[in-house]
C-alpha positions in Angstrom: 0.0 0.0 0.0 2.9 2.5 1.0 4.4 1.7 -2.7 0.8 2.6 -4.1 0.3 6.2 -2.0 4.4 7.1 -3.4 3.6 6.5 -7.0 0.2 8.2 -6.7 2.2 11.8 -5.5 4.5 11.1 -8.3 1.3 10.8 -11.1 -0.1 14.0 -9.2 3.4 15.6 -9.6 3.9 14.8 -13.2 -0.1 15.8 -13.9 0.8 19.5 -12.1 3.6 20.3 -13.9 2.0 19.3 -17.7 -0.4 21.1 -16.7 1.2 24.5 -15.8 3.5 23.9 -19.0 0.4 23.8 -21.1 1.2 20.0 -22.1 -1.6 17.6 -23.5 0.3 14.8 -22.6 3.5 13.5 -20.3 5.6 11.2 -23.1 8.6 10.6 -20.8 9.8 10.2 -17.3 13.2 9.5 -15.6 12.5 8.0 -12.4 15.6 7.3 -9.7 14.8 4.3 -7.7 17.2 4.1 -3.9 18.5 1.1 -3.0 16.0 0.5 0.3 13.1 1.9 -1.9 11.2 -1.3 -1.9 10.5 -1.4 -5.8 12.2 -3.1 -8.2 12.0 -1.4 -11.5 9.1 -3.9 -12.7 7.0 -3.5 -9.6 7.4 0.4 -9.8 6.0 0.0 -13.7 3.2 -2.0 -12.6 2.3 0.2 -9.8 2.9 3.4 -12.4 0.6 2.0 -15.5 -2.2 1.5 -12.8 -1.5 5.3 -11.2 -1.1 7.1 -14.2 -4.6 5.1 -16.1 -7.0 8.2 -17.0 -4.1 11.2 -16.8 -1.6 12.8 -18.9 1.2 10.2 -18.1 -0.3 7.5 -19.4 1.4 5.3 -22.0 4.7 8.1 -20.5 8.0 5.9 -21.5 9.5 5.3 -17.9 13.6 5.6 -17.8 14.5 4.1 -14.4 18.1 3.9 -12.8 18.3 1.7 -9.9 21.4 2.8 -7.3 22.7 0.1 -5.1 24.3 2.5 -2.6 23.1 1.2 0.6 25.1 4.4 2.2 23.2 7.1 -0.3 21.5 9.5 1.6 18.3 9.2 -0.8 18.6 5.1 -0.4 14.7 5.4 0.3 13.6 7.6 -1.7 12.1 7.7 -5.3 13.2 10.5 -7.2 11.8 12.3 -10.5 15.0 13.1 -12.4 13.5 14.4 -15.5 10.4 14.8 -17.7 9.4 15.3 -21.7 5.8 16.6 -22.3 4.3 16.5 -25.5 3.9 20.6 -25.9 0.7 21.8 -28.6 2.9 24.1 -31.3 3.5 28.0 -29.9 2.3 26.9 -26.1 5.7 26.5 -24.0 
């Protein structure tokens, strides 16, 4: 459940900032996984395709680095590293 509620603030996230860019859609997403994050990068993808169903970052092609740094700082944390929005001609 704690993996659902993370990647639900991430879809939120992702849906705020297409929006205030004037995007129709969220195409692509770089996503930094910690090493004590609990998700492998095939869990987070299922957990994302079910999140992001009905918004903008659906069908969004997912880039995900895993770090095996048990000593990172960030080891539990998932991290949006970048983003590509499909932008309508002369908006953004």
């Amino acid at each position: 459940m704690h993996e659902t509620g993370i990647v639900r603030n991430l879809v939120r996230q992702l849906e705020t900032a297409a929006r205030e860019s004037g995007a129709v859609r969220v195409s692509g997403v770089d996503v930094w996984l910690g090493a004590l994050s609990q998700f492998s990068p095939e869990h987070f993808r299922e957990h994302f395709a079910d999140e992001a169903c009905g918004t903008l970052a659906e069908g969004a092609v997912l880039r995900i680095e895993v770090s095996h740094d048990l000593r990172d700082p960030h080891a539990q944390d998932v991290m949006m590293t970048g983003l590509e929005f499909d932008v309508p001609d002369g908006q953004g």
